[in-house]
Backbone as CSV, one residue per row, in Angstrom:
resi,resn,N_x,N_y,N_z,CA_x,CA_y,CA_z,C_x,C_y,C_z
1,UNK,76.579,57.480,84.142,75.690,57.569,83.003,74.351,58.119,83.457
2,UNK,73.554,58.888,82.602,72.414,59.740,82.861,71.336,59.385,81.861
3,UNK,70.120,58.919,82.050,69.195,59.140,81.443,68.693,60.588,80.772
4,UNK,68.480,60.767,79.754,67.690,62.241,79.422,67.211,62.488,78.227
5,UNK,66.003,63.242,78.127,64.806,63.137,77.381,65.906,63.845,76.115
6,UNK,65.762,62.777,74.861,65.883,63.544,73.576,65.581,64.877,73.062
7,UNK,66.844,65.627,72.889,66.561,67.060,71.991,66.829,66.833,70.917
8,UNK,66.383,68.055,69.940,66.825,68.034,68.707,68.414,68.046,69.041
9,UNK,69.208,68.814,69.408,70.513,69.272,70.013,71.255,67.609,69.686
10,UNK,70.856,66.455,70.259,71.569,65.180,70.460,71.465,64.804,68.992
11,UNK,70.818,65.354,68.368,70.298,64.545,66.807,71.857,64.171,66.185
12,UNK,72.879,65.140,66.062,74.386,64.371,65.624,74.836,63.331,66.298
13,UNK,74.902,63.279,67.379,75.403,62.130,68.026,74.259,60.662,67.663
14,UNK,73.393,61.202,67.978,71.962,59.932,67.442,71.932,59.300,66.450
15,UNK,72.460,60.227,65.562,72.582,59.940,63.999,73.901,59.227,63.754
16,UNK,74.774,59.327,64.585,76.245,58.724,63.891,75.736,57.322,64.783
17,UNK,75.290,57.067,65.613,75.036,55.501,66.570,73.825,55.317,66.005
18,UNK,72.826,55.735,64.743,72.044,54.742,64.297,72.441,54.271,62.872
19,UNK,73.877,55.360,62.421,74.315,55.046,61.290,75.564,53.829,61.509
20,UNK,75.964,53.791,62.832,77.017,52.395,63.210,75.762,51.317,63.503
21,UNK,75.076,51.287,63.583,73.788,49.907,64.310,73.361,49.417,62.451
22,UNK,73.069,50.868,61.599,72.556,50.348,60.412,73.862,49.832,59.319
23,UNK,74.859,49.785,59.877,76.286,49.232,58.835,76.233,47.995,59.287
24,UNK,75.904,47.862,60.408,76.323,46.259,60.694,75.397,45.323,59.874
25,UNK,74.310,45.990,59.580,73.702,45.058,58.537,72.118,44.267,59.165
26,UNK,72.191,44.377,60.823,71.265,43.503,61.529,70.646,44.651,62.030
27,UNK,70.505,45.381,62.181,69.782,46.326,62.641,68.715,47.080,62.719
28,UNK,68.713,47.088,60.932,67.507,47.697,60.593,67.044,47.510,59.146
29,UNK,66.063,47.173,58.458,65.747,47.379,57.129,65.911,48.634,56.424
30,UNK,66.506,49.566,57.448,66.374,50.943,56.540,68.345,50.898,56.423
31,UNK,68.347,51.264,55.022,69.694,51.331,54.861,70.698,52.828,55.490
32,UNK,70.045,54.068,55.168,70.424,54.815,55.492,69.301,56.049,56.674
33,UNK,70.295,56.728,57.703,69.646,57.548,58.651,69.110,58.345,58.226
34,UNK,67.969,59.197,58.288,67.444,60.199,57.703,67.284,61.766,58.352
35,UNK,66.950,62.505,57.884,67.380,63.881,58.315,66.710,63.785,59.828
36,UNK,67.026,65.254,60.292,66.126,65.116,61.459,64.538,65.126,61.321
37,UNK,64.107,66.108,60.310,63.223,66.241,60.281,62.192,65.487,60.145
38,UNK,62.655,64.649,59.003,62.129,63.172,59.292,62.094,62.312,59.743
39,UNK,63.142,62.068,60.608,62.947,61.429,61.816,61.953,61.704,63.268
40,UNK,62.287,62.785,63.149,61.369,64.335,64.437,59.344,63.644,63.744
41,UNK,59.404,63.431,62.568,58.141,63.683,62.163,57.108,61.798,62.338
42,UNK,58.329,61.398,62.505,57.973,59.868,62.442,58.131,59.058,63.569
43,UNK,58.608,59.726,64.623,58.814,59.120,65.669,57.538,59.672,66.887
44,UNK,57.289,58.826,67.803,56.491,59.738,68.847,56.575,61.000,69.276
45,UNK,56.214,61.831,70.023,56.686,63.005,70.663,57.423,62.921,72.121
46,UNK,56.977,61.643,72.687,57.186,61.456,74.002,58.001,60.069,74.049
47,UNK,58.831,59.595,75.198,59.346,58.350,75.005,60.677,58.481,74.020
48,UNK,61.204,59.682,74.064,62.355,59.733,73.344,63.835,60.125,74.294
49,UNK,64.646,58.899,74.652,65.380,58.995,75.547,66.872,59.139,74.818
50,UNK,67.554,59.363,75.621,69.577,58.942,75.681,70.106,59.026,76.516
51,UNK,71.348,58.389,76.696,72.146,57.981,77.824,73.196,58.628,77.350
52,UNK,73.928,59.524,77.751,74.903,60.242,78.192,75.588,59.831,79.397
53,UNK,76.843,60.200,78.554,78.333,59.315,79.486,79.281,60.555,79.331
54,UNK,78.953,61.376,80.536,80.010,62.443,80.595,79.040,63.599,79.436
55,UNK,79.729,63.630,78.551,79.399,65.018,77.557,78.382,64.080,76.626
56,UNK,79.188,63.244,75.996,78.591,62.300,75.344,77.296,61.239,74.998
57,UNK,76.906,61.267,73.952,75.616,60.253,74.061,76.076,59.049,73.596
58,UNK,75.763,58.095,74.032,75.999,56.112,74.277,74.824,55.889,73.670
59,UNK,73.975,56.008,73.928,72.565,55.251,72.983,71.593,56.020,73.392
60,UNK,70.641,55.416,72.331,69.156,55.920,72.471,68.194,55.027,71.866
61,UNK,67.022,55.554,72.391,65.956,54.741,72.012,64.820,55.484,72.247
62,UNK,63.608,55.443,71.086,62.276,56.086,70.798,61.333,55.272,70.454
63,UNK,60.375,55.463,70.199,58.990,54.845,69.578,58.692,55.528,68.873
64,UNK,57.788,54.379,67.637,56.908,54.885,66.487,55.786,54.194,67.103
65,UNK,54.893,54.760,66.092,53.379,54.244,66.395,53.897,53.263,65.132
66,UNK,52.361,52.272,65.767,52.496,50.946,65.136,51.055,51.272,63.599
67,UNK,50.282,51.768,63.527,49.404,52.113,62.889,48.897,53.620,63.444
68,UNK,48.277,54.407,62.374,47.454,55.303,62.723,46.044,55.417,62.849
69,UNK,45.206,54.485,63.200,44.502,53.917,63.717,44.087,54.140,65.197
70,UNK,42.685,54.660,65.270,43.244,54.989,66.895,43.018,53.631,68.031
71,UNK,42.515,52.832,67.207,42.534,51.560,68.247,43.711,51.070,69.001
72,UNK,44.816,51.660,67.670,46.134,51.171,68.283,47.307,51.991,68.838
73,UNK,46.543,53.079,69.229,46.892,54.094,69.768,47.969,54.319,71.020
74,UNK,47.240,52.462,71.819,48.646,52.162,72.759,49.656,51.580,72.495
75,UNK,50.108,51.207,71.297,50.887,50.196,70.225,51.851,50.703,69.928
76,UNK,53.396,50.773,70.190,54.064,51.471,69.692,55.688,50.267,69.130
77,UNK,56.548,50.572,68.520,57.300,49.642,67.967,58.905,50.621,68.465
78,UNK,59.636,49.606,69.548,60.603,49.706,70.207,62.395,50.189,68.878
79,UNK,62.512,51.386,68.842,63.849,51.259,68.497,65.073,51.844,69.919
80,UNK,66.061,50.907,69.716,67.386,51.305,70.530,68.473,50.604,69.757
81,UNK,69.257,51.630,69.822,70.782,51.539,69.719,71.758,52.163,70.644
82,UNK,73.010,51.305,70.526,73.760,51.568,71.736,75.101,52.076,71.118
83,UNK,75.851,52.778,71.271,77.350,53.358,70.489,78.020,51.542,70.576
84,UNK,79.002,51.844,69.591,79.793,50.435,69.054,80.828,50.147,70.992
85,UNK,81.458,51.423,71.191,82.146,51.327,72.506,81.529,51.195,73.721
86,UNK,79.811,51.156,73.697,79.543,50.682,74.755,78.249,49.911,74.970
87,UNK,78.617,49.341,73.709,78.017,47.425,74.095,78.303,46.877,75.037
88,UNK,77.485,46.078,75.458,77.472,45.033,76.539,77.868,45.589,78.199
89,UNK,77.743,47.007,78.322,77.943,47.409,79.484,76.717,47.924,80.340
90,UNK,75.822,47.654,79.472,74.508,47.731,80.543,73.427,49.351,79.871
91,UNK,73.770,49.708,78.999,73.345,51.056,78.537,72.351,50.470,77.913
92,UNK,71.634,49.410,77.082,70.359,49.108,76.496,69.875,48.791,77.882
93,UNK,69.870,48.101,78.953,69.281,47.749,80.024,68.770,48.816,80.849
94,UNK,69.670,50.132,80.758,68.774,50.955,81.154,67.840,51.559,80.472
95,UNK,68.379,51.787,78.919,67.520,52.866,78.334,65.708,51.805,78.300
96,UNK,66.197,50.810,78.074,64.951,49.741,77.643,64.075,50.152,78.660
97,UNK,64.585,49.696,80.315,63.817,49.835,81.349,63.252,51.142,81.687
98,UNK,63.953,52.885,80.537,63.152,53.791,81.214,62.421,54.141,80.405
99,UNK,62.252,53.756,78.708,61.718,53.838,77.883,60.196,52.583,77.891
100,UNK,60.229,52.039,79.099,58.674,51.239,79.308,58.395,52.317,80.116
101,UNK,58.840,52.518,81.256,58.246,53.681,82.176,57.470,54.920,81.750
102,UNK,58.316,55.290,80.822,58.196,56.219,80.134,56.838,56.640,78.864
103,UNK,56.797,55.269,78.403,56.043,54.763,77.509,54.364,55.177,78.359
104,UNK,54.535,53.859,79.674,53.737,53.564,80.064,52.936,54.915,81.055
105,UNK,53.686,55.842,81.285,53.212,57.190,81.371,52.664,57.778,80.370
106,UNK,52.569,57.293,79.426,51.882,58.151,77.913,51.018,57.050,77.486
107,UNK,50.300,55.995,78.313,49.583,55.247,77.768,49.496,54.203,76.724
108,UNK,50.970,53.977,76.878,51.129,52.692,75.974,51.217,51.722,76.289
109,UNK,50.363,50.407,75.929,50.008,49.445,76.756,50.897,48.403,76.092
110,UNK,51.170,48.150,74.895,52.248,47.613,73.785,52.853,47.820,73.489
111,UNK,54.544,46.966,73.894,55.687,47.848,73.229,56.052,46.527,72.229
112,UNK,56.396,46.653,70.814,56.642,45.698,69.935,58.154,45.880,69.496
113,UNK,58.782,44.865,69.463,60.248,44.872,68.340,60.129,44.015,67.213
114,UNK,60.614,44.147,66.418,60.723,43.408,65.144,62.034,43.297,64.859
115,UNK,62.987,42.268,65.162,64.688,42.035,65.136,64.950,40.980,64.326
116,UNK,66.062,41.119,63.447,66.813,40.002,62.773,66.895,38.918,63.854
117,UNK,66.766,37.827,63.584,66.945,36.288,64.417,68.463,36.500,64.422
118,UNK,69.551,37.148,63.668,70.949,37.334,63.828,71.134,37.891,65.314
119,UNK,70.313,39.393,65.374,71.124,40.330,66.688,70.510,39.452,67.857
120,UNK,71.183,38.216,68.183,70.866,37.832,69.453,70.998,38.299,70.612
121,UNK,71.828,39.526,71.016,72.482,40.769,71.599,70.584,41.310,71.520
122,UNK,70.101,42.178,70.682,69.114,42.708,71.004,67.962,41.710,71.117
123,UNK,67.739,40.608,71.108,66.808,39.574,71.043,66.817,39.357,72.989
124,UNK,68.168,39.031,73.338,68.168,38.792,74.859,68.038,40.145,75.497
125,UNK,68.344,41.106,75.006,67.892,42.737,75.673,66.738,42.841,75.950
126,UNK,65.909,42.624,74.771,64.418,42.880,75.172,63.340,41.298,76.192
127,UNK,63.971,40.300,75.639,63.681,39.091,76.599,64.113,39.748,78.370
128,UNK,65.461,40.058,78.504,65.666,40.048,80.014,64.339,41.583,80.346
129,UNK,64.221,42.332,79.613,62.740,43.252,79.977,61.321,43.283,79.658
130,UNK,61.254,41.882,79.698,59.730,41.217,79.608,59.224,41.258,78.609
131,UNK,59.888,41.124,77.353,59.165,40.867,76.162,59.270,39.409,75.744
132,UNK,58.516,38.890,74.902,58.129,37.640,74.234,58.110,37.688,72.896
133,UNK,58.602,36.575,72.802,58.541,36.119,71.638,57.316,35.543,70.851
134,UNK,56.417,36.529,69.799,54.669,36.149,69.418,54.610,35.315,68.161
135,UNK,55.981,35.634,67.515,55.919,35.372,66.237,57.217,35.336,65.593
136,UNK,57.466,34.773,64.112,58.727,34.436,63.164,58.073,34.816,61.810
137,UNK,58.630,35.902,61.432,58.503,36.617,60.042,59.026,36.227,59.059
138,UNK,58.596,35.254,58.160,59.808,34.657,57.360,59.649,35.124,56.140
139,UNK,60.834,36.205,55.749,61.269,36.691,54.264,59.695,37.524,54.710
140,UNK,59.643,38.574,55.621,59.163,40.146,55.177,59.535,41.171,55.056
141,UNK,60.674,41.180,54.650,61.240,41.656,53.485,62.616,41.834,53.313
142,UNK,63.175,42.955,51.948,63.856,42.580,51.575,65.042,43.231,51.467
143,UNK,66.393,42.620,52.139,67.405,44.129,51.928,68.816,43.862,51.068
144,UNK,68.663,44.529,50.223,70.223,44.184,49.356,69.588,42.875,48.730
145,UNK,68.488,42.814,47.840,68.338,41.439,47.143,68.266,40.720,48.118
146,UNK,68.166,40.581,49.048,67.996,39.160,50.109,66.912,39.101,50.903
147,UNK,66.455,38.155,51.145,64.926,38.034,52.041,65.390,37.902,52.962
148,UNK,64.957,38.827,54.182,65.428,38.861,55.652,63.683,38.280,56.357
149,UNK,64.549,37.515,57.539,63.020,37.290,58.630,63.076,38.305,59.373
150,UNK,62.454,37.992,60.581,62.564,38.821,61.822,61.646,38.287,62.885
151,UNK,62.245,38.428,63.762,61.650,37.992,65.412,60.735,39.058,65.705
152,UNK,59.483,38.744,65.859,58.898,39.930,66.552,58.162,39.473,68.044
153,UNK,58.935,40.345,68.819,58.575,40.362,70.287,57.701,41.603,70.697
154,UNK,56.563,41.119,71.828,56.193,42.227,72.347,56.449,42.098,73.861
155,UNK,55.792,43.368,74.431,55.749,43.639,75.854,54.045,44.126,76.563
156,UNK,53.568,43.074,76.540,52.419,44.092,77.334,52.598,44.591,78.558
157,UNK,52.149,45.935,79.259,52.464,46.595,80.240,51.175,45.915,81.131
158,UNK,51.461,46.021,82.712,50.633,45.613,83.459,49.913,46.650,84.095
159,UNK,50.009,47.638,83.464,49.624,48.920,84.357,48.991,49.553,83.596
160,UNK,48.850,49.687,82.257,48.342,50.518,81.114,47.031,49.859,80.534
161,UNK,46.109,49.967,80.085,45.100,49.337,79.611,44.104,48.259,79.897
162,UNK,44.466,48.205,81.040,43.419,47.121,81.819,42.401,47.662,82.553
């Protein structure tokens, strides 16, 4: 397996493993994937990784900014997903660990998740890579008529902003 910086090029494969992460229901408040373009326009520029297995992409993971604000300029909010066939084999553990590196080369001193209390799978992903648990979101907001919580963990970097 290979680390490597997101192209537009991977966007099909990206798109079918954030459209299996958003069926399961725990994944994300957004029901459906959106074009590239809007995705390309909403995500960082930098800090956009995938793991390739052979030809293939296994997961990925990017950052948004957390506000546009420039105070919070080092603040960014953690997404990863991993293909359905290769859960639990160690592919969030890497992408997580090169997507701080990565981060933290572009000056981001905060990496935040916001997860269903369900995906205990991504709750212990980001715990075993030094994030914490700050807070419990209860019913912010709402998907399919139902009030969802969410765990929100961060990561402060030890190298960025001090």
């Amino acid at each position: 397996m290979q680390v490597l910086a997101m192209l537009a090029d991977h966007w099909t494969e990206v798109k079918a493993i954030y459209e299996s992460g958003l069926a399961t229901g725990n994944a994300s408040f957004q029901q459906t994937a959106p074009s590239w373009e809007q995705w390309n326009q909403s995500h960082l520029q930098h800090s956009r990784l995938v793991v390739v297995d052979g030809q293939t992409v296994v997961g990925w993971a990017a950052l948004t900014p957390v506000s546009s604000r420039s105070v919070y300029s080092g603040v960014a909010e953690v997404s990863i997903y991993i293909s359905d066939a290769h859960r639990g084999r160690g592919v969030g553990k890497i992408l997580l660990a090169e997507l701080i590196t990565t981060s933290e080369q572009n000056n981001i001193w905060t990496l935040q998740a916001g997860i269903f209390p369900e995906n205990i799978a991504s709750i212990k992903l980001h715990e075993q890579a030094g994030f914490r648990q700050v807070g419990y979101r209860e019913k912010i907001g709402k998907m399919n008529d139902r009030w969802r919580d969410t765990v929100l963990l961060e990561r402060r970097s030890k190298v960025v902003g001090w």
